[in-house]
N, C-alpha and C positions, 0 to 999 in steps of 0.2 A: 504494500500500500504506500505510493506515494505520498496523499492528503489523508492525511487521520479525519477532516471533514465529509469526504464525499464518501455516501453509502453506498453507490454502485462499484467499488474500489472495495475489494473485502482483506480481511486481515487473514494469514495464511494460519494453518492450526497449531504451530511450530509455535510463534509469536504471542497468540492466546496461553501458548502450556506454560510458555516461561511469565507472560503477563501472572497467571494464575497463583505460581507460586512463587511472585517476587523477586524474580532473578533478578540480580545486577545487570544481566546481558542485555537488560528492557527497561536499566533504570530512569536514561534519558529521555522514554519515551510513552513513561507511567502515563502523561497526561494527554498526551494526543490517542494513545490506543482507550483511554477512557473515554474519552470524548467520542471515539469511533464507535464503540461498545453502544454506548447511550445513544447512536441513531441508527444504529444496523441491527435489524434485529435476528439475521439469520447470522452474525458473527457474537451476538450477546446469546443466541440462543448454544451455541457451540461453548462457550464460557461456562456457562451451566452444566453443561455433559458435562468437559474437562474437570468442573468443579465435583460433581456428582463420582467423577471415575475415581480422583482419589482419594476422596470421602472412602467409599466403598473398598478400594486397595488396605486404607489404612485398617480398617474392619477385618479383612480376609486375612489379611496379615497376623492379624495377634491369632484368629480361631486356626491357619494352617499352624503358626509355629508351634503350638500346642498339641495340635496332630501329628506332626511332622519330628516333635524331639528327639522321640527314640530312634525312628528311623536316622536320622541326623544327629547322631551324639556330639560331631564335628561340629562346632557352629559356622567356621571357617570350608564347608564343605563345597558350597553354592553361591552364585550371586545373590547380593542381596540388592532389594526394591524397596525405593522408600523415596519421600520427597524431595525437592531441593531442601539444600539446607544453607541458610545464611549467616551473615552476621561471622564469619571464621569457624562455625561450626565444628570441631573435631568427634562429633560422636560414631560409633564406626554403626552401621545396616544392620538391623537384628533381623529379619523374617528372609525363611529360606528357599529360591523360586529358581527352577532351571532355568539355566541360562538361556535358553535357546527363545523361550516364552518371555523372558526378559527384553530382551531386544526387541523383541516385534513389538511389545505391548509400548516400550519407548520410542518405539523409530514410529507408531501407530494405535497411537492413546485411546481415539475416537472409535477406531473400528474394533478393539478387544471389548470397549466396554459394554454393550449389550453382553456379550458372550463371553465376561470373566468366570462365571462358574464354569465353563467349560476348562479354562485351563485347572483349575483346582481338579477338576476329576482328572486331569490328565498327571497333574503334580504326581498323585498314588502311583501312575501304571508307571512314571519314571524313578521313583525313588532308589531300586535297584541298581539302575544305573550312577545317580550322582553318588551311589556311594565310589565309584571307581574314579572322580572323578580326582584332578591335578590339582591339589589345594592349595601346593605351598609356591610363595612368589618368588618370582624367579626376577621378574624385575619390573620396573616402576614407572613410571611419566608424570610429569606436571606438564597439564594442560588443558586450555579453556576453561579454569578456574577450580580444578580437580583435580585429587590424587589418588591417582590408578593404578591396581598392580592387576599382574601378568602371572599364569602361570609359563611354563616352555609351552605349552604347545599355543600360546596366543591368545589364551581365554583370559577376560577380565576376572578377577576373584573381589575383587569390591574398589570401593573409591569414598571421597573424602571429599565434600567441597571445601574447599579454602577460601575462596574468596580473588576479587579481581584482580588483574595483573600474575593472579599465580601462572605461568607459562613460560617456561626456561627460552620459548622464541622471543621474550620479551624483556630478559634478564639480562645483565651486565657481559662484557665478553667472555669472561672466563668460567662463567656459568652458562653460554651457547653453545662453547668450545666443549666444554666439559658437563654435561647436565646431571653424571653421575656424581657431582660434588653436591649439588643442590638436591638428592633424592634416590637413594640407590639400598640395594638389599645385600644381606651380609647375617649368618649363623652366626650368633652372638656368644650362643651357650654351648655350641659342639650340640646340639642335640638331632642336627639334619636337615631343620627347616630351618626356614632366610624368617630374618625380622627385617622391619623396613625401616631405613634411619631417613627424616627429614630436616631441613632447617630451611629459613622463612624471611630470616634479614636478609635478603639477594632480591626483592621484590621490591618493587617501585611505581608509588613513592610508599614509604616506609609506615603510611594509614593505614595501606589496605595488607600491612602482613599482618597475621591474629595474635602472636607470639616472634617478633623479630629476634629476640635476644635468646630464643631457645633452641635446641635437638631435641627432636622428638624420636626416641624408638617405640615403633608397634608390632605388634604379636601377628603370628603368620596370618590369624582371625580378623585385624584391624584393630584391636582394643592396643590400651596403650598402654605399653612395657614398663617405661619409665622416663623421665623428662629430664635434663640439665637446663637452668637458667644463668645466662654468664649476668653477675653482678659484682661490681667493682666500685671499691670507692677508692682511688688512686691517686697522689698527691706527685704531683713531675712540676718542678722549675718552680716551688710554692704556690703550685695552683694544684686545685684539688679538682678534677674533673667528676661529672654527676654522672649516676647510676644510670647510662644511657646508652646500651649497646645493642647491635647487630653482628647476629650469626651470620655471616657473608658464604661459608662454605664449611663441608664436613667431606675428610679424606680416610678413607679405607684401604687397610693392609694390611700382612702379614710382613709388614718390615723387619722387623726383630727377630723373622722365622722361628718361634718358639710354637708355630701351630696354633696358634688366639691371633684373632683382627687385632689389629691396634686404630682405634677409633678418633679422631684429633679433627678438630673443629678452629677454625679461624674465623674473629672476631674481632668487626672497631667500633669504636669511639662512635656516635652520631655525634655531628656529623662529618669530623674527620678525621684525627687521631687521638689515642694513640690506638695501635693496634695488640692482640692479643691471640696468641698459639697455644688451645689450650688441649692435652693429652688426658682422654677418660678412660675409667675401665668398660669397658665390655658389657660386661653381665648387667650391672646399675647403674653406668653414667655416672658413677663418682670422680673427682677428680684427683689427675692424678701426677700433674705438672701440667708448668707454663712458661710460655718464653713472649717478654715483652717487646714491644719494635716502635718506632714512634713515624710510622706511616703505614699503608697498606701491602702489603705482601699475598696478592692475592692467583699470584700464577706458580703452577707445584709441576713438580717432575719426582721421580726417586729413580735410583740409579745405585749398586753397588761400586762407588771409587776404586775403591780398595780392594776388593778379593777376598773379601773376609765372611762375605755368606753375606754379611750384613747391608742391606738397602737404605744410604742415605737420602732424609730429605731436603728439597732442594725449591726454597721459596724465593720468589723476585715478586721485586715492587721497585716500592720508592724510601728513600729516608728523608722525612720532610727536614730533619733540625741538621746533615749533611748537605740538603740541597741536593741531592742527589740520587739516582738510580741507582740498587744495589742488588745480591744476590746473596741468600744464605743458606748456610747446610750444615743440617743438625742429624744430631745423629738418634735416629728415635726411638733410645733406648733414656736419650738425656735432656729434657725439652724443660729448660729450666732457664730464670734470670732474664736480662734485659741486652738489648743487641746495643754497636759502641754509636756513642752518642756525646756532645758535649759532654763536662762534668757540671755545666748547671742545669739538666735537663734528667739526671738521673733518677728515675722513678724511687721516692721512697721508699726504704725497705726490702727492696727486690737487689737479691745477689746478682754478680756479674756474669752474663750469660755464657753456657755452655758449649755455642757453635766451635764447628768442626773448623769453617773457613766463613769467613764473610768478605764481600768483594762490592766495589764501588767502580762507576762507570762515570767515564769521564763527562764532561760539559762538550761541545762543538761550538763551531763560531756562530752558529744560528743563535747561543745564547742569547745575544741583544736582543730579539723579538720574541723571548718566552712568553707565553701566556700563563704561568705557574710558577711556582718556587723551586722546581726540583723537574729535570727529566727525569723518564719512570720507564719502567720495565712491563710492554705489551703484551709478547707473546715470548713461549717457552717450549723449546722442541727437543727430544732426545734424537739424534739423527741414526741414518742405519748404518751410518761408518763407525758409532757408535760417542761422535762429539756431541756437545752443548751447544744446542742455537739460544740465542739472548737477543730478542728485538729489543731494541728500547729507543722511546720515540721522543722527539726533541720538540716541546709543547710551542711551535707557533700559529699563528692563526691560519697563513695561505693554506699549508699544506698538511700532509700528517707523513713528515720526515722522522724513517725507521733506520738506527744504523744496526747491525747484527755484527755479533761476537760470537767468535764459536770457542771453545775450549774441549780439550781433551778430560781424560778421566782424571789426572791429576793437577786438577785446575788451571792449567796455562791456557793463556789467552791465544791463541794459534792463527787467529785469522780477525780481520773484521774487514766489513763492504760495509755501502751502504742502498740505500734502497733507491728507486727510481724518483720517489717524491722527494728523497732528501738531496738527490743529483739536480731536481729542477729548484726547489727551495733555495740552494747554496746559489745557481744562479742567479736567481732573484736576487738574492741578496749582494751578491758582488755587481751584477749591473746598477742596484740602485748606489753602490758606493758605500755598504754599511760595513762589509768582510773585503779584505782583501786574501790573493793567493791563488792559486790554481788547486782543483779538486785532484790531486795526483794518489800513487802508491804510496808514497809517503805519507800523503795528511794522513789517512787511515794509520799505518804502521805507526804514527807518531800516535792516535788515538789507544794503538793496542798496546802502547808501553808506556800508556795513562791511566792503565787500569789499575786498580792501588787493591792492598790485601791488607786486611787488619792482624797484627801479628800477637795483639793482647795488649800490646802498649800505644802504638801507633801503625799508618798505615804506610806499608812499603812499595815496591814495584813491582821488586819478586812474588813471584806465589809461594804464598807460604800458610800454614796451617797457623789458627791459633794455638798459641805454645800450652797455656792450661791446657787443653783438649788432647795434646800427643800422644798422651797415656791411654787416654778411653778409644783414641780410634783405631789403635794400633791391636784391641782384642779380637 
């Protein structure tokens, strides 16, 4: 319907189902499909079914699962059917309906509803079979406002509305790149089925998350496992920053190869730093270390350096109080203390941090036209010759100039180029007279012997490990 006024324009049944139950999807246009309603009366007569069918659903609902319990001792056995659910909603689907009946009756509201007892008689002749059915999730989506899981063979096993903006197509880049940071499944307990880990601060703008500052694990049924809230009251450079955080991302692994996930969530500051790496158990979400950083680090790789069995982690971003682009690798067995930093910005309290290596990335001559305090670190790639790619992009307004560092396994800088936007930028800028020099093999080679390593005390040229750290990396 173009005119929510003219009656001969009808509203499609799709638009009434979400009008019905309040979706956000229709919250723009509450007042024109009212208005449509009030002068149509073969699309206000259709409102009435809609309204009628889930009346009725809700009804059949409680009298099958009462039928249906022994048969389904599983609660987690079948999809469940139930209404939109608003407002951030996390309550998981109780009533048990084959899947197969589910669909149609969703894809096709209007036409089940005269003949919903017919699927109930059909529910019994099926029972037999959903017991065979794939319960446990294999894996997950955020999208169109829903949190969906999968078993392997493709089948929904339930969902979760969340709320708008929830859609990893719609989330920051390292969350498009990556969706399995913002939503993914992982056996927690050893027991053989997948629980599902979510988090919610990656959504924008940060209203419409229900819970920004938390991790949610749920049970292979949808009910929920147990929760982490990151709350912090932190005191950096005599300011005391408020209890105001964002889960940005949660990373899964068996880094430690001890056979347990190791479960680590990264978390800022609304609205900018500092930032925070915080390591939980498994089983409850307690915590179990952390390592502080004073800007966002929000692009990961892991990689064993060394040879030692063991897989370091490997976070880039930014250092907002260095001005600068950086890269760190921890070793995730020691996620503890604060990354290097002025000494008047030193988080209260918090010991000096436990990285393996931490690295800083030079300035270019584009500096004069930044649009930010610090160049930052884009994108992060393990290559198949087995180097380090390191985008990091030099914030001015024309262009989005990327230079790329690659490094070997033991962190030497080995290469840098730069990217085609940053070959046309550098010209802009030498024609308008701001850089002088020619873009040669050199300017690069001079940028890859400007990469500085933090050695514990200060930062050198050489690559070198932090020296506290020799001990622990060398097991």
């Amino acid at each position: 319907m173009k005119n929510g006024n003219r009656k001969n324009e009808h509203l499609d049944e799709r638009t009434i189902e979400l009008f019905v139950n309040e979706s956000r999807l229709v919250a723009d246009r509450r007042t024109e499909i009212a208005l449509h309603l009030g002068q149509c009366l073969g699309c206000n007569a259709m409102r009435e079914e809609i309204s009628r069918y889930y009346d009725e659903v809700d009804k059949l609902q409680g009298e099958q699962a009462m039928k249906a319990s022994h048969a389904l001792y599983a609660p987690d056995r079948a999809l469940r059917l139930r209404r939109y659910e608003e407002g951030g909603t996390l309550a998981p689907q109780k009533a048990a309906i084959p899947q197969r009946f589910v669909r149609s009756v969703r894809q096709y509201p209007i036409r089940w509803t005269g003949g919903f007892v017919l699927v109930v008689a059909a529910l019994a002749l099926l029972l037999p079979k959903i017991r065979n059915v794939d319960s446990n999730p294999a894996y997950a989506r955020a999208k169109d406002e829903f949190l969906i899981t999968y078993n392997t063979e493709g089948d929904e096993l339930w969902r979760k509305h969340i709320g708008g903006e929830y859609d990893v197509k719609k989330g920051p880049w390292w969350i498009t790149a990556r969706p399995e940071e913002a939503l993914t499944t992982v056996d927690v307990d050893g027991d053989r089925r997948n629980e599902v880990l979510a988090v919610f601060g990656w959504m924008s703008p940060p209203v419409q998350s229900p819970t920004p500052n938390s991790i949610i694990c749920f049970d292979a049924d949808g009910s929920e496992r147990w929760k982490h809230e990151v709350h912090r009251q932190i005191v950096i450079g005599g300011v005391q920053y408020s209890d105001d955080y964002r889960v940005q991302q949660v990373i899964v692994g068996d880094f430690d190869k001890d056979n347990k996930p190791d479960i680590i969530i990264g978390a800022s500051h609304n609205p900018w730093f500092p930032n925070v790496i915080v390591r939980l158990n498994p089983i409850d979400g307690s915590f179990v270390g952390e390592y502080w950083h004073p800007g966002v680090v929000p692009y990961f790789l892991h990689k064993d350096l060394d040879g030692d069995g063991i897989e370091e982690l490997i976070f880039a971003g930014q250092n907002n109080r260095l001005g600068r682009a950086c890269m760190i690798v921890l070793d995730p067995r020691k996620i503890e203390g604060y990354a290097p930093t002025p000494s008047e910005y030193v988080p209260q309290g918090v010991p000096r941090g436990q990285e393996l290596y931490y690295v800083v990335f030079p300035a270019t001559d584009l500096i004069k036209g930044w649009m930010d305090i610090t160049n930052q670190v884009i994108k992060t790639n393990l290559r198949a010759d087995g180097s380090i790619e390191i985008a990091v992009l030099e914030q001015i307004d024309e262009y989005k100039p990327e230079v790329y560092y690659y490094f070997d396994k033991e962190l030497r800088c080995i290469r840098v180029r730069g990217s085609d936007h940053f070959t046309a930028a550098y010209k802009l800028y030498k024609d308008q007279g701001k850089i002088k020099g020619d873009l040669t093999d050199e300017y690069f080679e001079k940028l890859r012997r400007n990469v500085l390593y933090w050695n514990g005390k200060s930062f050198v040229h050489e690559p070198t490990m932090v020296k506290h750290n020799k001990e622990v990396a060398r097991k």
